[in-house]
C-alpha positions as CSV (number, residue, x, y, z in Angstrom):
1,X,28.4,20.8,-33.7
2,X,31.8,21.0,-31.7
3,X,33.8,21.2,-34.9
4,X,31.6,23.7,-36.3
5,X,32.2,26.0,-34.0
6,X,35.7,26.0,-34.0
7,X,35.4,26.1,-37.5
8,X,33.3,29.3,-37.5
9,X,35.4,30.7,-34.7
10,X,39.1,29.8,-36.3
11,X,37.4,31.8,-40.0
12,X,36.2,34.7,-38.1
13,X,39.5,35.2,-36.3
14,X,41.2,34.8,-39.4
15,X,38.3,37.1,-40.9
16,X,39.4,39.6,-37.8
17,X,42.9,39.5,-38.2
18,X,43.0,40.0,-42.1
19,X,40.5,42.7,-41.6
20,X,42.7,44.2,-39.4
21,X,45.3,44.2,-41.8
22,X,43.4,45.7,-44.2
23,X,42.6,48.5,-42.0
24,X,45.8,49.4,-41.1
25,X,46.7,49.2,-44.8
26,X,43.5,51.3,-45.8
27,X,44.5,53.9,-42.6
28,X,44.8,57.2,-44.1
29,X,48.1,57.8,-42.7
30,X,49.1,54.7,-44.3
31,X,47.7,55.9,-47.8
32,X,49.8,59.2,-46.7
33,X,53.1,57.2,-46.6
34,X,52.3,54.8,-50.2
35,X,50.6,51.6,-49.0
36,X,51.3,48.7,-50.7
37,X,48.4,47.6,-52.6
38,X,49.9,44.2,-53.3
39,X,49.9,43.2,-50.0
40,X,46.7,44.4,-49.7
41,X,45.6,42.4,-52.5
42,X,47.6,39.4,-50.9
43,X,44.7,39.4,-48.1
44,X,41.4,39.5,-50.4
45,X,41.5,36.0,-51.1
46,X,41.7,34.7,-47.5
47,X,39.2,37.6,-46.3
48,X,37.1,36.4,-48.9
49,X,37.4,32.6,-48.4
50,X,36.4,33.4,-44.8
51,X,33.7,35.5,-45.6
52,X,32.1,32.9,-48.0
53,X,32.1,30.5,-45.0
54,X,29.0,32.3,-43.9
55,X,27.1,32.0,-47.4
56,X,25.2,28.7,-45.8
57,X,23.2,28.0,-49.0
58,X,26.4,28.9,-51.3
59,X,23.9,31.2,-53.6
60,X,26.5,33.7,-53.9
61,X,24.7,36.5,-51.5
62,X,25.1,36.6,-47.8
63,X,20.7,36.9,-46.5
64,X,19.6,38.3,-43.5
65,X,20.3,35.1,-41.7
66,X,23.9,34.9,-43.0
67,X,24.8,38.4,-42.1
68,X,23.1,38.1,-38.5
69,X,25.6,35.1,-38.4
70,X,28.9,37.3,-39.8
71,X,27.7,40.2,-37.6
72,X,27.2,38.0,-34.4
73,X,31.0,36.2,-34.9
74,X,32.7,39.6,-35.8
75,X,31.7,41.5,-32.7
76,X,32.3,38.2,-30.7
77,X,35.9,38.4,-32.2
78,X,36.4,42.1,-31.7
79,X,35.5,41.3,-27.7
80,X,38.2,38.7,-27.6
81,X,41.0,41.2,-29.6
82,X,39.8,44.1,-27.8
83,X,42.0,43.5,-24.7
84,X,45.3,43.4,-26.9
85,X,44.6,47.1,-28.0
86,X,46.7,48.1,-24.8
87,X,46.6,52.0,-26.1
88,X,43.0,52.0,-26.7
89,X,43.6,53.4,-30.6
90,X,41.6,51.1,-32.7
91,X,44.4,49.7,-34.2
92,X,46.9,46.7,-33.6
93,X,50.5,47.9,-33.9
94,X,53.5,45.6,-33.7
95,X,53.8,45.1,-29.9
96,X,50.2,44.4,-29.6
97,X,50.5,42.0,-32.1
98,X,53.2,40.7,-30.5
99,X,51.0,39.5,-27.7
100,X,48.3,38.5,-29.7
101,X,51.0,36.2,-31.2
102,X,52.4,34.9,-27.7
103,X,48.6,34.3,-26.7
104,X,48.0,32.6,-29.7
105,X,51.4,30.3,-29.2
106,X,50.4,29.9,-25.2
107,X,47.0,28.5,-25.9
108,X,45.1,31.7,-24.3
109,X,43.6,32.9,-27.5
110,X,42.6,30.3,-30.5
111,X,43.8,31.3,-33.9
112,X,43.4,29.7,-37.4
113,X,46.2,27.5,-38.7
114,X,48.5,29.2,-40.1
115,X,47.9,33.0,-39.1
116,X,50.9,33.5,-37.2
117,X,52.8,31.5,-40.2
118,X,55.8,31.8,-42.2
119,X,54.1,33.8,-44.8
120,X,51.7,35.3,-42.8
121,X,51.5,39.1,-42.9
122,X,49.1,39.9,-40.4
123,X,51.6,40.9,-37.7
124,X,53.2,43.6,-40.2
């Protein structure tokens, strides 16, 4: 049970993250300034790897059960990135980031494997 947890928890903070990043890339004012739609399109596979995690009986469709579940782990996510959003915008630029990163590399804030990695793009 243990293990499932911190499987469900590690995919909806990756789930979080690249959600983030997608927001910021969807942002009007980034449409304004010619976002990049592939690395946009870069993040739908993960997003939707992490998101399929919650399809318990793999039929292709998330029930009422399933989303209850995605629902339940995404606001338990935003509570734990909440703090980081030091101006209070809605948004995660690079210094906050920048300490979600350091929390993540201290131990104070689990992260998926591999967020934070060398081809990562979530702290963009």
């Amino acid at each position: 049970m243990k293990y499932i947890k911190t499987l469900a928890a590690g995919s909806v903070l990756g789930l979080a993250i690249g959600g983030f990043a997608l927001a910021q890339t969807l942002h009007p004012a980034a449409a304004q300034h010619g976002a990049n739609a592939a690395a946009m399109a870069e993040h739908l596979p993960h997003l939707f790897a992490h998101m399929a995690s919650f399809d318990a009986n793999k039929d292709g469709q998330l029930d009422a059960t399933e989303r209850k579940s995605l629902a339940e782990a995404i606001a338990g996510v935003y509570a734990r990135l909440a703090p980081y959003d030091a101006n209070h915008d809605g948004m995660l630029d690079a210094t906050e980031m920048a300490a979600i990163k350091s929390a993540v590399e201290n131990g104070q804030l689990e992260c998926p494997h591999g967020a934070f990695g060398a081809n990562s793009t979530a702290h963009h």
